[in-house]
DRENMITI-789995 format. One record per residue (C-alpha): x, y, z. Coordinates in steps of 0.2 Angstrom, whole numbers, plus 5000, padded with zeros to 4 digits. Layout:
<sites>
XYZ/...
</sites>
This chain:
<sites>
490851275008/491451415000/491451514982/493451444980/494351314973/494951194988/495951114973/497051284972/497351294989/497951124993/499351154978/499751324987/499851225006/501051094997/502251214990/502251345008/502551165014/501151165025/500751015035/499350915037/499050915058/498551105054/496751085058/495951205043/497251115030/496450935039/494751005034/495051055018/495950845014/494450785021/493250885012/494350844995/494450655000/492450665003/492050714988/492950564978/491750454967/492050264969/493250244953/494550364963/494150514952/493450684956/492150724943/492250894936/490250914928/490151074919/491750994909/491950784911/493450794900/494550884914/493950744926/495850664923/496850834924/495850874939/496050704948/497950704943/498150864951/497450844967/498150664970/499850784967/499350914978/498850774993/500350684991/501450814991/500550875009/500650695018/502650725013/502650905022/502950895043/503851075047/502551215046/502351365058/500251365057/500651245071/500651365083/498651425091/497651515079/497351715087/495451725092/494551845077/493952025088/493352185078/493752345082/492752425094/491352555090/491752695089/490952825101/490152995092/490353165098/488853225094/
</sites>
């Protein structure tokens, strides 16, 4: 995964009201729900005291997404394609 916070990124999805059939917002539930210890809390190491405040928020953040069903990222994501080389003169 990558350098962010998947936390953030749920909250921002919720509040665009983004919907969950969205494959790359599916991913990033699942990944999220994975990560869930057995007491239903997501364990913040570096800092155990934000265990709770973390936890709280992204049990906000994934109910406020199982809510949302209108969302325009429904439509086919455009295939990625660079720029093509540009040919030298000289």
């Amino acid at each position: 995964m990558a350098k962010f916070d998947i936390g953030h990124i749920l909250n921002l999805c919720w509040r665009v009201e983004a919907s969950v059939k969205d494959s790359r917002i599916a991913e990033f539930v699942e990944f999220v729900k994975a990560e869930q210890n057995s007491y239903g809390l997501w364990e913040y190491l570096n800092h155990p005291q934000a265990t709770r405040w973390l936890t709280f928020d992204l049990l906000h953040s994934l109910s406020k997404l199982e809510t949302q069903e209108d969302w325009i990222s429904l439509e086919p994501s455009t295939p990625f394609r660079s720029y093509p080389k540009k040919i030298k003169r000289f």
